[in-house]
PyMOL Python script that loads the backbone (N, CA, C, O; Angstrom):
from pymol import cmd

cmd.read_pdbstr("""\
ATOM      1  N   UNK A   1     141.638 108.805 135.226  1.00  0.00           N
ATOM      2  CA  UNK A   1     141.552 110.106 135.876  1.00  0.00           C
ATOM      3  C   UNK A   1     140.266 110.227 136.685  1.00  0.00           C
ATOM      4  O   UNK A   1     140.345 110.682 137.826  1.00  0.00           O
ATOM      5  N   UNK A   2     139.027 109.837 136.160  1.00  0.00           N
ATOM      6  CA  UNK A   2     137.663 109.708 136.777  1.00  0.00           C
ATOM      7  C   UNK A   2     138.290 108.942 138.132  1.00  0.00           C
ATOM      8  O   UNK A   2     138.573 109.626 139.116  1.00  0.00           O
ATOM      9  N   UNK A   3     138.460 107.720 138.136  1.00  0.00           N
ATOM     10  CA  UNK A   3     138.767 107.177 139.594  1.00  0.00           C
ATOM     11  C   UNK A   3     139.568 107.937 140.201  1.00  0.00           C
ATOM     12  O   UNK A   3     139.400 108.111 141.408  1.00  0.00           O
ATOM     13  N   UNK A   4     140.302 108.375 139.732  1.00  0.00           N
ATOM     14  CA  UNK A   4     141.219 109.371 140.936  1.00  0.00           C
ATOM     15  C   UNK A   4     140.556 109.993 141.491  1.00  0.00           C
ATOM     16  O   UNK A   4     140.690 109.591 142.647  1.00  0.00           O
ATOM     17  N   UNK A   5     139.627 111.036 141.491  1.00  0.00           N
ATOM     18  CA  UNK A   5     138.570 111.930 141.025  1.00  0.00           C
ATOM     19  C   UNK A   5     137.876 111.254 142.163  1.00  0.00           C
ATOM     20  O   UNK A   5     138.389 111.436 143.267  1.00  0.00           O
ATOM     21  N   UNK A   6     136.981 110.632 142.113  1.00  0.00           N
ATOM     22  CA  UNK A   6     135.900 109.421 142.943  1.00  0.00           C
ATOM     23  C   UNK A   6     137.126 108.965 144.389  1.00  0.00           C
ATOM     24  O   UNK A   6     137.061 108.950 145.618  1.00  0.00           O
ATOM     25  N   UNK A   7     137.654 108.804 143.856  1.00  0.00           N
ATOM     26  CA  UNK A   7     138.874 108.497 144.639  1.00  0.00           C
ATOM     27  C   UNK A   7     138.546 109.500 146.119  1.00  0.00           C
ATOM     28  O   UNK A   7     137.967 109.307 147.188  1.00  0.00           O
ATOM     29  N   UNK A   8     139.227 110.558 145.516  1.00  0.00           N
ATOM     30  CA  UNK A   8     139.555 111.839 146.469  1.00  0.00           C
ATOM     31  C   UNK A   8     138.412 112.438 146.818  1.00  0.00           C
ATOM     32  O   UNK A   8     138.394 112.835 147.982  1.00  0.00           O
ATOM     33  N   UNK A   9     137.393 112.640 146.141  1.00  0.00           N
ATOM     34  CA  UNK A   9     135.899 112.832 146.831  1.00  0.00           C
ATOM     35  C   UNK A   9     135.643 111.955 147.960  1.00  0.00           C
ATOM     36  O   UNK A   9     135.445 112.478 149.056  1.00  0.00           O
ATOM     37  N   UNK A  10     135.610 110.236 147.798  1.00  0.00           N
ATOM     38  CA  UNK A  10     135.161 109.397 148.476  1.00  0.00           C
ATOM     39  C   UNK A  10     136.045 109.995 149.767  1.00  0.00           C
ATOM     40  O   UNK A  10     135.480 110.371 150.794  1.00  0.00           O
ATOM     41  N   UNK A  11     137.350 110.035 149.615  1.00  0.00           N
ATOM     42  CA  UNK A  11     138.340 110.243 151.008  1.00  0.00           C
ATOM     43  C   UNK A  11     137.818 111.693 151.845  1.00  0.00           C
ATOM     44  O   UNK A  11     137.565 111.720 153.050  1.00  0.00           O
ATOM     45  N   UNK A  12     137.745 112.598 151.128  1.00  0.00           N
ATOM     46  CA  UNK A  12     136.933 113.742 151.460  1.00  0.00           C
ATOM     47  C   UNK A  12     135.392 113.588 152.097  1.00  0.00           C
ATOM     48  O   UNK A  12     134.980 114.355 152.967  1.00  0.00           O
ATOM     49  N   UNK A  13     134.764 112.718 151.659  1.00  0.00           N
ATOM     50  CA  UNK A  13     133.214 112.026 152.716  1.00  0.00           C
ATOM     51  C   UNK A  13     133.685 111.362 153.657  1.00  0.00           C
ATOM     52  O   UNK A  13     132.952 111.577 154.622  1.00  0.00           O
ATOM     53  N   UNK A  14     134.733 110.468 154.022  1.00  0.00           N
ATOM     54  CA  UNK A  14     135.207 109.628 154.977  1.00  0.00           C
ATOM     55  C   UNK A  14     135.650 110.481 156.058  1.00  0.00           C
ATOM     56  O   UNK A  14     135.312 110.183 157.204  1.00  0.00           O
ATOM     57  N   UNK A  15     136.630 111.887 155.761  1.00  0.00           N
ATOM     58  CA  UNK A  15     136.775 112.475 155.958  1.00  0.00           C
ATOM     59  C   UNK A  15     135.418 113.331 157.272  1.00  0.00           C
ATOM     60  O   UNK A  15     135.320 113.742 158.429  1.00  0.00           O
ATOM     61  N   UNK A  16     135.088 113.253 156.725  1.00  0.00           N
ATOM     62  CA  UNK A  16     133.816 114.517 156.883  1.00  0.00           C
ATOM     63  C   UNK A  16     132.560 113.614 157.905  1.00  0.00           C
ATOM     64  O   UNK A  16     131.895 114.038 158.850  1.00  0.00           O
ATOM     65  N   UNK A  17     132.581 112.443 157.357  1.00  0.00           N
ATOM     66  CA  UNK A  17     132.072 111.895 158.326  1.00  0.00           C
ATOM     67  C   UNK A  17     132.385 111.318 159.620  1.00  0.00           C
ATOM     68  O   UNK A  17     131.553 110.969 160.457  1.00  0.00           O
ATOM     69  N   UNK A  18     133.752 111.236 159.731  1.00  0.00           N
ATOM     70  CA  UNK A  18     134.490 110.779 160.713  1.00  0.00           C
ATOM     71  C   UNK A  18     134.300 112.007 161.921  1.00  0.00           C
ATOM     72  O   UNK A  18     134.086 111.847 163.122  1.00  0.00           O
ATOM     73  N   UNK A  19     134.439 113.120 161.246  1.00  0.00           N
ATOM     74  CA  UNK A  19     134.482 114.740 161.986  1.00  0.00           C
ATOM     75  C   UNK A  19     133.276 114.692 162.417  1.00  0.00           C
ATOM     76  O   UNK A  19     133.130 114.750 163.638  1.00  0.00           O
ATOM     77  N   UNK A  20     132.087 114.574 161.559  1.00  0.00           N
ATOM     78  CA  UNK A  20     130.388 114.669 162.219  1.00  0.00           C
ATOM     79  C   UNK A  20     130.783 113.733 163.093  1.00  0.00           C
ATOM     80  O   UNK A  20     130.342 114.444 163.995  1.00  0.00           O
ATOM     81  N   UNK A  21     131.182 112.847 163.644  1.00  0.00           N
ATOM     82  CA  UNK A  21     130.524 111.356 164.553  1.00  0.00           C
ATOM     83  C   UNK A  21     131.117 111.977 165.405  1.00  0.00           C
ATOM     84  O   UNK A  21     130.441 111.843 166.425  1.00  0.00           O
ATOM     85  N   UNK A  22     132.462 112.925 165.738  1.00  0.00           N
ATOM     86  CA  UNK A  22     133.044 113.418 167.100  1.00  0.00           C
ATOM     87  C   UNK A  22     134.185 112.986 167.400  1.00  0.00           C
ATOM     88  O   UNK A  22     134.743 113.314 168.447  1.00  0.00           O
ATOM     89  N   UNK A  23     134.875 111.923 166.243  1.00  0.00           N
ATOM     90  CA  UNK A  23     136.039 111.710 166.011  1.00  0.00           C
ATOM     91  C   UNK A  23     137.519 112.625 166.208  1.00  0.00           C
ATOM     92  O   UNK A  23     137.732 113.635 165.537  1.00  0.00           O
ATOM     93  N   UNK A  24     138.000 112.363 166.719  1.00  0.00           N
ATOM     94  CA  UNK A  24     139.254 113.289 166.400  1.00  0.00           C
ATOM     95  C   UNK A  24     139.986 113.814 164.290  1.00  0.00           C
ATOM     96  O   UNK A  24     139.845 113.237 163.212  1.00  0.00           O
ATOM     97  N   UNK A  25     140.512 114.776 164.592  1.00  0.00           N
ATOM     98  CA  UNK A  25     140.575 115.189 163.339  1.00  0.00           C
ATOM     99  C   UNK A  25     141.581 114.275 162.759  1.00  0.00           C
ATOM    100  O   UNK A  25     141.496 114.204 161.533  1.00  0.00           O
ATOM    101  N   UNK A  26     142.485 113.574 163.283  1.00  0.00           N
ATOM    102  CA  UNK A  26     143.691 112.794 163.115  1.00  0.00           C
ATOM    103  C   UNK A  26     143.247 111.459 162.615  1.00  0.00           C
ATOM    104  O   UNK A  26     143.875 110.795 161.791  1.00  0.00           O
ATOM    105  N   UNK A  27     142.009 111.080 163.227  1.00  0.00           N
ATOM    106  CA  UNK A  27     141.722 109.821 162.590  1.00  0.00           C
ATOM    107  C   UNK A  27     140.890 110.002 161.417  1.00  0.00           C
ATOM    108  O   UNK A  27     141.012 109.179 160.510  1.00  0.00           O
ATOM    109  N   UNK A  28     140.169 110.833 161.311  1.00  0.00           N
ATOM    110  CA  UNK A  28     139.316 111.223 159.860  1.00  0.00           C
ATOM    111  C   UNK A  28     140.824 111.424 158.941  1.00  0.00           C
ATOM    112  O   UNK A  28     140.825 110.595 158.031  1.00  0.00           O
ATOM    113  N   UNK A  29     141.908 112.161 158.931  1.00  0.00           N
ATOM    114  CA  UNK A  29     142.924 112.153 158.431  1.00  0.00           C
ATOM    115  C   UNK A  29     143.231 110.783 157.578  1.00  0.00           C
ATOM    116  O   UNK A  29     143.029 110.506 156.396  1.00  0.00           O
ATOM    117  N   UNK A  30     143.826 110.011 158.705  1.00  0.00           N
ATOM    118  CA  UNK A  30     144.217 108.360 158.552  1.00  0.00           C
ATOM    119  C   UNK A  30     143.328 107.647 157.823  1.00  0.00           C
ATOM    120  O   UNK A  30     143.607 106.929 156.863  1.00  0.00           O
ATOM    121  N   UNK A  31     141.909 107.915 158.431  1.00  0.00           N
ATOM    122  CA  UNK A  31     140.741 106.949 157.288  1.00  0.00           C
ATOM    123  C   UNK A  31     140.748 107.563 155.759  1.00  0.00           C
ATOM    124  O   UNK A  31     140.491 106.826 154.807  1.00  0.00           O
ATOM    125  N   UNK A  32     141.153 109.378 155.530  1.00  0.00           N
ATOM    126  CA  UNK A  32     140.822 109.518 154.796  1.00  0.00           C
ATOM    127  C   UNK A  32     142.251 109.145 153.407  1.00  0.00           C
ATOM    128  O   UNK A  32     142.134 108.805 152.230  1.00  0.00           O
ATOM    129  N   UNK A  33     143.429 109.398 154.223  1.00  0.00           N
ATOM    130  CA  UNK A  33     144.500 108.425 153.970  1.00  0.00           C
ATOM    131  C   UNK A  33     144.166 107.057 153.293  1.00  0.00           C
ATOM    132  O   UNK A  33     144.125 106.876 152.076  1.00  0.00           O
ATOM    133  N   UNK A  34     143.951 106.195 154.183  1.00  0.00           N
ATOM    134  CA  UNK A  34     143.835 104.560 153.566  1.00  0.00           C
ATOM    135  C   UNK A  34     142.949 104.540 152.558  1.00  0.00           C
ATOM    136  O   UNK A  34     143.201 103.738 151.659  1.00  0.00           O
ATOM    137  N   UNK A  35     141.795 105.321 152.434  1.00  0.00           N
ATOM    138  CA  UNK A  35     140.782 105.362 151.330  1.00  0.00           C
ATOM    139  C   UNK A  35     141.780 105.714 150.183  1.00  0.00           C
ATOM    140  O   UNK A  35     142.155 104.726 149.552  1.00  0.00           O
ATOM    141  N   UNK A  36     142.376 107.122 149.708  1.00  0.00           N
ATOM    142  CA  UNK A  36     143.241 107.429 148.617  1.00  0.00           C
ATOM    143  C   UNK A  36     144.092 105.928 148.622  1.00  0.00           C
ATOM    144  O   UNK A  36     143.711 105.101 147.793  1.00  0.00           O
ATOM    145  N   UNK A  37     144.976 105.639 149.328  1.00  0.00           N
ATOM    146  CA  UNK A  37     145.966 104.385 149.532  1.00  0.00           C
ATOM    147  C   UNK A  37     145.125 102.727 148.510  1.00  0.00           C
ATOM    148  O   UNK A  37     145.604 101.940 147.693  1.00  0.00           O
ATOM    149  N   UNK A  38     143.839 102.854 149.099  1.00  0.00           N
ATOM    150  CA  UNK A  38     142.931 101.676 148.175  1.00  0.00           C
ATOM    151  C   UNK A  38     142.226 102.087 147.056  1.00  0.00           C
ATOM    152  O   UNK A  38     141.903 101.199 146.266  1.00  0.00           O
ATOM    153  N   UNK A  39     141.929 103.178 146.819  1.00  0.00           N
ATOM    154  CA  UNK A  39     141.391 103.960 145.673  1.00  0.00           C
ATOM    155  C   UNK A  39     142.122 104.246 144.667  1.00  0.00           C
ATOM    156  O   UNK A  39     141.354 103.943 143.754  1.00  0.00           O
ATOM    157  N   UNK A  40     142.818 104.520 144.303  1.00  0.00           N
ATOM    158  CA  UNK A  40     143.984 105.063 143.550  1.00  0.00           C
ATOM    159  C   UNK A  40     144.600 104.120 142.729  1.00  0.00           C
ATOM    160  O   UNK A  40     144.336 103.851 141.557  1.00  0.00           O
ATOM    161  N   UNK A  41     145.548 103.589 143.553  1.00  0.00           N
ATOM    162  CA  UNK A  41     146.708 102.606 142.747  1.00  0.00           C
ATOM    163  C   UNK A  41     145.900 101.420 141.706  1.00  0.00           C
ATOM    164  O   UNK A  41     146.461 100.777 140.819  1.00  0.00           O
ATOM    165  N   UNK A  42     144.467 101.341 142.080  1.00  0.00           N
ATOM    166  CA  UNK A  42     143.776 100.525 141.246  1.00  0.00           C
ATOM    167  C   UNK A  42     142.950 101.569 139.872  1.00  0.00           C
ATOM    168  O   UNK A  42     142.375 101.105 138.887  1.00  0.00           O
ATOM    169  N   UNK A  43     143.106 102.858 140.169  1.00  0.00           N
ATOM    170  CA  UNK A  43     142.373 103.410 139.011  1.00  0.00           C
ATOM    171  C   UNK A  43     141.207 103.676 139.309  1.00  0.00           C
ATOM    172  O   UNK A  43     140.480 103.970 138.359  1.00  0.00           O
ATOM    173  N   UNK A  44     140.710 103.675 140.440  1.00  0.00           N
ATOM    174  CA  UNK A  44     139.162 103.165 141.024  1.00  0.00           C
ATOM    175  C   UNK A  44     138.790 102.067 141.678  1.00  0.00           C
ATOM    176  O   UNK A  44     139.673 101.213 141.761  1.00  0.00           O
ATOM    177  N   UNK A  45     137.525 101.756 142.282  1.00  0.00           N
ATOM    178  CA  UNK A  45     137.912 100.545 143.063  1.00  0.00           C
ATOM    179  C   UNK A  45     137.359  99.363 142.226  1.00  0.00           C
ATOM    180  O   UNK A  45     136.154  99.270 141.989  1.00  0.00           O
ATOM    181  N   UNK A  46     137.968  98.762 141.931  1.00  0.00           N
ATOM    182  CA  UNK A  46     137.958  97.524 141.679  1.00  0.00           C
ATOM    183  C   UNK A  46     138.865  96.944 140.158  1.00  0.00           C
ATOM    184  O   UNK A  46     139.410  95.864 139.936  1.00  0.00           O
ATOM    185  N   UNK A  47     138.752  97.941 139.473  1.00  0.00           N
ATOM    186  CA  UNK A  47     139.309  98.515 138.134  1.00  0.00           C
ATOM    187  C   UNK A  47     140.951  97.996 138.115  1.00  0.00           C
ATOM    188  O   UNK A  47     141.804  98.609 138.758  1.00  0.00           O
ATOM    189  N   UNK A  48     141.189  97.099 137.505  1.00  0.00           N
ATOM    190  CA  UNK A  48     142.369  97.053 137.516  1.00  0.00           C
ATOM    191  C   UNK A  48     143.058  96.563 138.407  1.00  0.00           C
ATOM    192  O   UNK A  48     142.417  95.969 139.274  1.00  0.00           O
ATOM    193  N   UNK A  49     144.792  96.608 138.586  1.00  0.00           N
ATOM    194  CA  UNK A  49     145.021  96.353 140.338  1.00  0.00           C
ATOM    195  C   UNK A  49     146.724  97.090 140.174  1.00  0.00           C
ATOM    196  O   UNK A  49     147.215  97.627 139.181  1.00  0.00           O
ATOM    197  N   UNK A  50     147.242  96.898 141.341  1.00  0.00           N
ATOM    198  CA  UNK A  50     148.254  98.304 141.620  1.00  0.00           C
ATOM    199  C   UNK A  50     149.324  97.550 140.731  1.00  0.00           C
ATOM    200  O   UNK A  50     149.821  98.234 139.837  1.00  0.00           O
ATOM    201  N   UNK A  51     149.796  96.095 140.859  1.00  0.00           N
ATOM    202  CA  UNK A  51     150.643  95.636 139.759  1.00  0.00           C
ATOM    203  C   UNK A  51     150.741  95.543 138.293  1.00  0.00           C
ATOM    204  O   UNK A  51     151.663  95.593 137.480  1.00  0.00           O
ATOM    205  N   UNK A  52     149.249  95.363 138.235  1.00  0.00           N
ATOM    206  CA  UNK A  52     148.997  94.772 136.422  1.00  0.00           C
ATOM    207  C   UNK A  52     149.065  93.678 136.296  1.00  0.00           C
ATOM    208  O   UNK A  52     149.427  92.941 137.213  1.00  0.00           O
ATOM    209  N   UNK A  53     148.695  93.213 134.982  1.00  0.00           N
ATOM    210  CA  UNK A  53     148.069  92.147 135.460  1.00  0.00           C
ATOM    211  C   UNK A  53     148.627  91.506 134.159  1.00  0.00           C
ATOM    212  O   UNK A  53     148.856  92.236 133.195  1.00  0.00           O
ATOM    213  N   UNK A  54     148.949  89.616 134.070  1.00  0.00           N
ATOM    214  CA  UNK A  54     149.731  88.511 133.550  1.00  0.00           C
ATOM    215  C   UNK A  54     149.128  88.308 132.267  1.00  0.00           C
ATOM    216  O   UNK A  54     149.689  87.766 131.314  1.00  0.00           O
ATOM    217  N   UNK A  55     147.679  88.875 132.285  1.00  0.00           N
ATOM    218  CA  UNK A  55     146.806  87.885 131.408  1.00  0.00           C
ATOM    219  C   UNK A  55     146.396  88.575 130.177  1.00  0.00           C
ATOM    220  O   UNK A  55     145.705  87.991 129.342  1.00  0.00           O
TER     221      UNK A  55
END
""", "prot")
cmd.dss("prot")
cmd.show_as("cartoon", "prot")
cmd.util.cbc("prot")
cmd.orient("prot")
């Protein structure tokens, strides 16, 4: 739940910084998109992975 959490904050700064630089709002969107998309399905980043694992 914490990584989710970290997750959606992190996408929310990506977010936010994309908007400060003068970006269009659509691409802060999309970046903030792919961040949840790599954040998430692992639990956090690095934590785990979206399949599970053999071992």
């Amino acid at each position: 739940m914490i990584g989710v959490l970290i997750a959606v904050l992190f996408a929310a700064l990506v977010w936010a910084i994309c908007v400060a630089l003068g970006l269009p709002s659509i691409v802060g969107i999309v970046a903030a998109i792919l961040v949840l998309l790599a954040g998430i399905p692992s639990g956090g980043y690095g934590l785990g992975s979206r399949f599970g694992s053999r071992y």
